[in-house]
C-alpha positions in Angstrom: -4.7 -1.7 11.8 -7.4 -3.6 13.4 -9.4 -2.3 16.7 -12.6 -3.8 18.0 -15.5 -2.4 16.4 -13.5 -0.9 13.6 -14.3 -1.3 10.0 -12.6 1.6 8.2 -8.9 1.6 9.4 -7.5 -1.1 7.2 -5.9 -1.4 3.9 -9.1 -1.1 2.0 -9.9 2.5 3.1 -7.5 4.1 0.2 -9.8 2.3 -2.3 -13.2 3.2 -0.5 -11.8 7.0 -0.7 -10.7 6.6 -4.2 -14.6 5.5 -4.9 -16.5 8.0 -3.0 -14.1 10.6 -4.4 -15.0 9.5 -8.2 -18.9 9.0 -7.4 -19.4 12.5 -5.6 -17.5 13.7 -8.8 -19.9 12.4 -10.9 -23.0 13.5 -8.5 -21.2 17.8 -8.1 -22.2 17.7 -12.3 -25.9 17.1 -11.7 -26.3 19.5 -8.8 -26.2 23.7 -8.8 -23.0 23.8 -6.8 -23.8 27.6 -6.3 -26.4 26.7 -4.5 -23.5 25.3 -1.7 -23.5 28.9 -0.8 -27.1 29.3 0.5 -27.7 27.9 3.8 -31.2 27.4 2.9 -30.5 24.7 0.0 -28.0 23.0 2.5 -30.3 20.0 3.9 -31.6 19.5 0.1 -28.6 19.2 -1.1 -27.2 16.8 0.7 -30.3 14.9 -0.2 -29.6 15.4 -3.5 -26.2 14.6 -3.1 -26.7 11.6 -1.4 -29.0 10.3 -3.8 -26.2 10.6 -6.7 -23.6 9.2 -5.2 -25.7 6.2 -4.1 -26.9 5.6 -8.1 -23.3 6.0 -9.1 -22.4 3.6 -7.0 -24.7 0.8 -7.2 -23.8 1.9 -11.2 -20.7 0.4 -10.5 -21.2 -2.1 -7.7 -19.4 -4.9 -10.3 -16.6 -3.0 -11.0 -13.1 -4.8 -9.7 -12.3 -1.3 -7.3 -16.1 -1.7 -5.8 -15.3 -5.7 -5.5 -12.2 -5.7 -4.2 -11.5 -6.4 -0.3 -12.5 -3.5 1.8 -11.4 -5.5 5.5 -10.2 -8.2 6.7 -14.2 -8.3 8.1 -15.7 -9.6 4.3 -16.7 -6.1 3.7 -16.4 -5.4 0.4 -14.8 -1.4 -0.6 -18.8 -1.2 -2.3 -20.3 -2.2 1.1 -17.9 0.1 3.2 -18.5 3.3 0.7 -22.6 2.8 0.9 -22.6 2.5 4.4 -20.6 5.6 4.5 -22.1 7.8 2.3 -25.5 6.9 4.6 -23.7 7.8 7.6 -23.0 11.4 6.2 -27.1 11.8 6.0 -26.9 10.8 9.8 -24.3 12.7 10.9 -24.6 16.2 8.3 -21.8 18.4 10.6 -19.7 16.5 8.1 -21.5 18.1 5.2 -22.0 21.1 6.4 -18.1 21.0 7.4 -17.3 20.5 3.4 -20.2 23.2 2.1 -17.6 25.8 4.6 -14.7 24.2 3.1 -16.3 24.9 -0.6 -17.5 28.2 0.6 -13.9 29.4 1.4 -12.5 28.7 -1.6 -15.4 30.6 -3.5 -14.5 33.8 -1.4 -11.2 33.4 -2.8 -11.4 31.8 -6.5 -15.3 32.8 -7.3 -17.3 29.4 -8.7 -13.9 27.6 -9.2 -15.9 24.1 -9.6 -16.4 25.4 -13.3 -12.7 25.1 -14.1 -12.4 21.4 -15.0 -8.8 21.3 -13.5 -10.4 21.8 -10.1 -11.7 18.5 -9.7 -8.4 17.5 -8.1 -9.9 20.3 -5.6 -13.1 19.0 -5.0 -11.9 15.4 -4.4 -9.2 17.0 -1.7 -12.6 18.5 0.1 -14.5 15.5 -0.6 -11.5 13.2 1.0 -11.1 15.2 4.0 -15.2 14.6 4.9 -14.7 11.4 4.5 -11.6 11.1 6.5 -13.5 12.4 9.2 -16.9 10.8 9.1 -14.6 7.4 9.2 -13.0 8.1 12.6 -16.2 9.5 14.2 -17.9 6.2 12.7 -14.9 3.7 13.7 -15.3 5.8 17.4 -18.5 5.1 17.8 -18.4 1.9 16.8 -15.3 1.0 19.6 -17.3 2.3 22.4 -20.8 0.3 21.1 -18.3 -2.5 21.4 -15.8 -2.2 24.4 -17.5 0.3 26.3 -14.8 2.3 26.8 -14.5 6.3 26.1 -13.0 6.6 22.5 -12.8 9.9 20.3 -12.3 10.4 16.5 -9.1 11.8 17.6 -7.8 8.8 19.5 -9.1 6.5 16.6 -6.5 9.2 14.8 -3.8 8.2 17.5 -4.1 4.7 17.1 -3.4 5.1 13.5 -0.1 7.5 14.1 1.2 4.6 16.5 0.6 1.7 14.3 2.1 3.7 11.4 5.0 4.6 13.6 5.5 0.9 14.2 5.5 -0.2 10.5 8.1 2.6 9.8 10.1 1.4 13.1 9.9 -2.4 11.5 11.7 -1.5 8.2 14.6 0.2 9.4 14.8 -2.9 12.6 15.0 -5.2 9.3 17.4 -2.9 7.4 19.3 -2.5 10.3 22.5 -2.2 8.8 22.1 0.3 6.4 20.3 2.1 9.2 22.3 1.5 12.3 22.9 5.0 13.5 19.0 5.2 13.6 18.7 2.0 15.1 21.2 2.5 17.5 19.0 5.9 18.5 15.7 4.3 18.8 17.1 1.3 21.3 19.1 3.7 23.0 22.5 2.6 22.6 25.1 2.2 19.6 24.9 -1.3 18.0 27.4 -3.7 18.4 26.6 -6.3 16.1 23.4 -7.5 15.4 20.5 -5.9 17.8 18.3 -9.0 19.7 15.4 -6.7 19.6 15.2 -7.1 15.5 14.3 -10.9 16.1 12.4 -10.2 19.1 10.2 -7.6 18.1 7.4 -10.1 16.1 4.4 -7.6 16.0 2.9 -4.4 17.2 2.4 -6.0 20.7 6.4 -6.6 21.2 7.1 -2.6 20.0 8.2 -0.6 23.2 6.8 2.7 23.9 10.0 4.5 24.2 10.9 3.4 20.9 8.3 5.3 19.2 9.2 8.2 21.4 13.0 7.8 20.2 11.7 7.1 16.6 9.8 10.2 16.3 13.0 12.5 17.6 15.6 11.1 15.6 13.1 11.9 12.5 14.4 14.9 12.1 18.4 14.0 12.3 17.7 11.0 9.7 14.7 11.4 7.8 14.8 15.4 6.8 12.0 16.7 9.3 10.3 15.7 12.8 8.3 13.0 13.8 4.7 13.2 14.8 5.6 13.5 18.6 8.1 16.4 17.7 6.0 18.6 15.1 4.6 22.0 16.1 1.4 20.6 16.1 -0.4 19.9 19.6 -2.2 16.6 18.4 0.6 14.3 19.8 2.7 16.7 22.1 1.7 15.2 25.7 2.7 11.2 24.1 6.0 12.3 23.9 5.5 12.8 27.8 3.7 9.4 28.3 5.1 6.3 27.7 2.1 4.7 29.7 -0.3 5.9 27.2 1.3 4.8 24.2 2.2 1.2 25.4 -1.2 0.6 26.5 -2.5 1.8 23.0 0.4 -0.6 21.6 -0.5 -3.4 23.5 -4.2 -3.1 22.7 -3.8 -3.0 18.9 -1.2 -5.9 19.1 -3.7 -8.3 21.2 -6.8 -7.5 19.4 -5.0 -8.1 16.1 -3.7 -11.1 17.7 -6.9 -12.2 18.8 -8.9 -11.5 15.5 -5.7 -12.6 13.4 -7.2 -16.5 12.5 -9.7 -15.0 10.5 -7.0 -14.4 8.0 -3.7 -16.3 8.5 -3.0 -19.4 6.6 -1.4 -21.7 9.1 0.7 -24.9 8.0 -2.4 -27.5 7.9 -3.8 -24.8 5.5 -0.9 -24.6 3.2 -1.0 -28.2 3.5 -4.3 -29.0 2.5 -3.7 -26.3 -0.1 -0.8 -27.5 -2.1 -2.5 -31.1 -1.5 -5.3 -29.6 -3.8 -3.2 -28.3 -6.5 -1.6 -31.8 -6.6 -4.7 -33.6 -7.1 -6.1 -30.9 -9.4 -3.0 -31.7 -11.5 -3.3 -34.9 -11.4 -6.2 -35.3 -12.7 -5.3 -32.6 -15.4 -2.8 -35.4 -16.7 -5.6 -38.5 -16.1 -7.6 -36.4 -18.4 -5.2 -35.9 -21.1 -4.1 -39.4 -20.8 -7.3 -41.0 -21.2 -8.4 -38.6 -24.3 -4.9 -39.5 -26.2 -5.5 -43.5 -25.9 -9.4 -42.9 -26.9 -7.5 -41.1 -30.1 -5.2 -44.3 -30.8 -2.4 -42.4 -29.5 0.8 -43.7 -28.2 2.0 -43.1 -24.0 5.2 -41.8 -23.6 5.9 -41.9 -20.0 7.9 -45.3 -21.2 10.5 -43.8 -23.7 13.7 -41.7 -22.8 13.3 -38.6 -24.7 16.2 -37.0 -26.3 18.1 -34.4 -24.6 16.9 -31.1 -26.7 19.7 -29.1 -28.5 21.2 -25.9 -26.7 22.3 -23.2 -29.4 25.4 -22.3 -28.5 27.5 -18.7 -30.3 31.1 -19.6 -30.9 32.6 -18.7 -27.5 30.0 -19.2 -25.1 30.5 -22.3 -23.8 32.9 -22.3 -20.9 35.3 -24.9 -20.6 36.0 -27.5 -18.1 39.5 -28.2 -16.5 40.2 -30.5 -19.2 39.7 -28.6 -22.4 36.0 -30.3 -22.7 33.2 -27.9 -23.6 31.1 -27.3 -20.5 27.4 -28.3 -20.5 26.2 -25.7 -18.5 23.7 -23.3 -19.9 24.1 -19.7 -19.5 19.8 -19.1 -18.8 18.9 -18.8 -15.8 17.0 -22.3 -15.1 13.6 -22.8 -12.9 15.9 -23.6 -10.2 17.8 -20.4 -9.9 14.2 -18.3 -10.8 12.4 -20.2 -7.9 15.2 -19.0 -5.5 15.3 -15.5 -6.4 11.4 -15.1 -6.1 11.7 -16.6 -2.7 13.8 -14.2 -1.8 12.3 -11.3 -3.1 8.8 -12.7 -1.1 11.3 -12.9 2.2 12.2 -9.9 2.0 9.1 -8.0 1.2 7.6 -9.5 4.5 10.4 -8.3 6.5 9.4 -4.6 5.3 5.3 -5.2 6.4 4.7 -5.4 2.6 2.7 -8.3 0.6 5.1 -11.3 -0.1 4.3 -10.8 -3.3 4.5 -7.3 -3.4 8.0 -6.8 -6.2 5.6 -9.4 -8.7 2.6 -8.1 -8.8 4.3 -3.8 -8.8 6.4 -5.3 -11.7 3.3 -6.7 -13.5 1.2 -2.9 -13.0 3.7 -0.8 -14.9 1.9 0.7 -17.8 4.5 -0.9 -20.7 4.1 1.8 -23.1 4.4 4.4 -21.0 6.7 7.7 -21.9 8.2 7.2 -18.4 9.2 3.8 -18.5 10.6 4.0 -21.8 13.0 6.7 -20.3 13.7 4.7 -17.0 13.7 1.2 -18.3 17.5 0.4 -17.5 16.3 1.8 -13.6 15.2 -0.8 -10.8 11.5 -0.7 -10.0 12.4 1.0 -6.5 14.4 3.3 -8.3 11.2 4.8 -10.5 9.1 4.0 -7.4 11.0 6.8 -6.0 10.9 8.7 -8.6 7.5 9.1 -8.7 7.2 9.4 -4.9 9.6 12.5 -5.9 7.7 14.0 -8.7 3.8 13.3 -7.9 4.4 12.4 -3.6 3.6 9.1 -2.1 -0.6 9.1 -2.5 -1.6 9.8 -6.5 -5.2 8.5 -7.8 -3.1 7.2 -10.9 -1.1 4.9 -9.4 -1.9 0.9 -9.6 -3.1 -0.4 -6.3 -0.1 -2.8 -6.6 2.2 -0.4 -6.3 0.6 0.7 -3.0 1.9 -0.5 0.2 -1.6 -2.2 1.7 -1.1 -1.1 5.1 -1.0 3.0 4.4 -2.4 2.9 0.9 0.4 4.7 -0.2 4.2 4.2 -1.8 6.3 2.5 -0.1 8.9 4.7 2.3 12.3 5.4 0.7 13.7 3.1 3.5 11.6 0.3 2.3 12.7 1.5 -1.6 15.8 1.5 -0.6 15.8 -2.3 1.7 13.5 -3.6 -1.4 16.6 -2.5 -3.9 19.0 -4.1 -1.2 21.3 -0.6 -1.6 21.8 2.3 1.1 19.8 5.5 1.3 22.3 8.1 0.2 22.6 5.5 -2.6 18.8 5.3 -3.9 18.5 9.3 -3.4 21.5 9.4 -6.1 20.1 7.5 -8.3 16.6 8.8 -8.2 18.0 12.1 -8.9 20.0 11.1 -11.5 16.8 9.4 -12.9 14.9 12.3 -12.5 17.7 14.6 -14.7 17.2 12.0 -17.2 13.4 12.3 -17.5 14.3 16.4 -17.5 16.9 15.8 -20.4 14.5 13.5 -22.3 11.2 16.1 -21.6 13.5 19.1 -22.6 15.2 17.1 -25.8 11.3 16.2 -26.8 10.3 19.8 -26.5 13.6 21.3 -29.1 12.4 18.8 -31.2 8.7 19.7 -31.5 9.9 23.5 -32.2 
C-alpha cells in the first residue's frame, strides 16, 4: 500500500521487522536486561541499545535481507531499519512502551530472557515496538506531506482497507468456487458471470459497501468475523460509514495510481527490453562464430543436421489410423512448458501475487527437508497450507518467496486453493489428510527410535 509520505507500509516492512528483530537480539546479549526493570537505567539503555543494534546492522549492511528492496521509493530494507531504529531514540514512549511490556512478563515468569527458548518472546516485544514506531513515523510523515490530520491509527485503517481489498480481489477472480460469497459481497445471487470481476481493475474501482459486505459474510464463509464485525472497537463506526471508507479507497487507489510509473513496465519497456536480450544474443553467437573460424573450424548453419534418435520402450509409441508408428514424443516439449508457465504467471496476477510467484515458491523448498520428503506426492499449495496449519501464516523460517509481497505473509487459503485451481472444502481435505500423514510418519519415526 502506497500513501503520500509513507515509507513503511509496503511489502518490504516484513523483511525490515525480520532485521531489527534479529539485530536487537543480538544487542539484548550485550546488555543487563535486569536493568529493564529500573527506571533509572531506562534512558541509558536505550542508548546502549541503540548503539548495538546500529553495529549489528551496519555488520550486515551487505547481507542479501539488508539489500533487498525495502519500497517501491529505492529504500533499501538496511536504509528503512537504520532510520527506524534512530527514530525510537527520538520518539522513546516506544521504548519505554517495550521496557513495560518486558516488565510484565518478569512479574509473571521472573528473568525469562535467560531461557534461550524465549527469544521467540523477545522478538514478539521487539515487533510490536516496531509496529508502532512505523505508523506514528508513516503519520507524521502524511501530514508533513498533505497537510491533512492523520493518526497512527488511521495509517492502521488504511492498511485493514487495502488488505480487505486484496482478500476481496481473490475470491472476485475465483468467483466460481466462491459464488455464494461473491454473490453476498455485490448484493445479489450471481447469475453467470458478475461484470464487476472485470470492472473492478484496482483499489480505486473497490466500492465501500463491498468491504462492509466482505467483512460480515467472514464469519458465514471464512470461520470467524471480519475486521468491521469483531468485538473490537478499532473499526466498529466503518461498518456505519460508507463515506469514510470510499474516500480512504479512493485516496489509496489515486495516489498508487499517480506514483504507479515509478514502477510499471509499460509496453515500449518490454519492448526495448526483449530488443536487448535479442542483441545480447546475437552477439553471444557473433562471438562464438568468429572464435570457431579463427580455430579452422567449420560453420554449420549450411548443413541439415540429422533428426536425433528418440528411445522408444516397446509399446510406447502410439499408433496412427493406419497402423504406422506415431512420431509424436511423449515429453512434454518447450512448447507445451512455455504454455503452462504462462498460465501459471496469469493466474498468480489475478490473485495480487508476483507473476512469478508458483516458480520462484517451487525453487525455495529446502529439498532435503524431513517435510518434503513426507509431502512430496502433495501440490505446493497443498504443503503451503499445511504449514499455514501447523506454524500460522507469518514464521521467521519461511523463504521470502513463499510470502505473498503485499502482507508478508502465506498466501490466504482462497488464494491456495485458486493457485491449486481446486475448491475450498477440497484443499482443506487434503491438507488434513497431509497433515495425518506427517502425524503417521512423526509417530512411525518415534516406534522406531524406541
Amino acid at each position: 500500500m502506497r500513501l503520500p509520505g509513507t515509507r513503511y507500509q509496503e511489502h518490504g516492512w516484513e523483511q525490515v521487522r525480520k532485521l531489527l528483530g534479529h539485530c536487537s537480539l543480538q544487542a539484548f546479549r550485550q546488555l543487563e536486561m535486569h536493568q529493564l526493570l529500573d527506571p533509572g537505567q531506562h534512558a541509558p539503555l536505550l542508548d546502549s541499545y541503540t548503539d548495538a543494534v546500529a553495529a549489528a546492522l551496519r555488520a550486515g549492511a551487505r547481507s542479501a535481507r539488508a539489500e533487498a528492496e525495502g519500497n517501491s521509493y529505492g529504500d533499501s530494507v538496511y536504509e528503512l531499519s537504520l532510520s527506524l531504529l534512530f527514530e525510537l531514540q527520538a520518539q522513546p514512549s516506544f521504548w519505554l512502551a517495550f521496557v513495560a511490556a518486558v516488565a510484565a512478563e518478569h512479574a509473571r515468569s521472573g528473568a525469562f530472557w535467560l531461557d534461550a527458548a524465549a527469544e521467540g518472546v523477545m522478538r514478539k516485544k521487539v515487533n510490536d515496538m516496531y509496529a508502532g514506531l512505523r505508523d506514528k513515523v508513516d503519520a507524521d510523515s502524511y501530514i508533513a506531506t498533505t497537510g491533512r490530520d492523520c493518526s497512527p491509527n488511521k495509517i492502521y485503517t488504511y492498511r485493514m482497507l487495502d488488505t480487505a481489498y486484496r482478500e476481496i480481489a481473490g475470491l472476485f477472480a475465483d468467483w466460481r468456487q466462491h459464488a455464494g460469497q461473491v454473490g453476498a459481497i455485490l448484493g445479489r445471487p450471481l447469475d453467470g458471470s458478475p461484470i464487476e470481476v472485470r470492472q473492478m481493475k484496482s483499489i480505486g474501482g473497490c466500492k465501500a459497501e463491498w468491504i462492509i459486505r466482505w467483512s460480515e459474510s467472514q464469519e458465514r464463509y471464512a470461520g470467524s468475523p471480519g475486521p468491521l464485525h469483531t468485538r473490537s472497537k478499532r473499526f466498529a463506526s466503518l461498518k456505519n460509514s460508507p463515506d469514510k471508507i470510499a474516500a480512504m479507497l479512493a485516496e489509496i487507489g489515486d495516489y498508487e495510481e499517480l506514483s504507479a510509473n515509478m514502477d510499471r513496465a509499460d509496453d515500449w519497456q518490454g519492448d526495448a527490453g526483449e530488443a536487448a536480450l535479442w542483441l545480447e544474443d546475437y552477439w553471444r553467437v557473433i562471438g562464438e562464430s568468429e572464435q570457431l573460424e579463427a580455430h579452422g573450424g567449420q560453420q554449420d548453419e549450411d548443413r541439415i543436421l540429422p533428426e536425433p534418435a528418440v528411445d522408444e520402450a516397446p509399446g510406447d509409441a502410439d499408433e496412427d489410423d493406419e497402423g504406422g508408428a506415431a512420431t509424436a514424443s511423449s515429453e512434454p516439449d518447450a512448447r507445451d512448458l512455455a504454455h503452462d508457465l504462462a498460465a501459471e504467471q496469469a493466474l498468480a496476477g489475478t490473485l495480487s501475487l508476483p507473476p512469478r510467484y508458483l516458480e520462484l515458491a517451487r525453487s525455495a523448498q529446502e529439498s532435503g527437508s524431513w517435510a518434503l520428503r513426507i509431502l512430496s506426492s502433495e501440490s505446493l499449495p497443498i504443503r503451503l497450507a499445511v504449514y499455514q496449519k501447523l506454524l500460522g501464516v507469518a514464521d521467521d523460517t519461511y523463504p521470502d518467496d513463499w510470502l505473498d509481497p503485499a502482507t508478508g505473509e502465506l498466501p490466504t487459503l482462497q488464494q491456495l486453493a485458486a493457485l491449486d485451481q481446486i475448491s475450498m472444502p477440497t484443499l482443506r481435505k487434503r491438507r488434513n489428510e497431509a497433515i495425518d500423514k506427517l502425524h503417521a510418519a512423526n509417530t512411525g519415526k518415534g516406534q522406531a527410535a524406541q
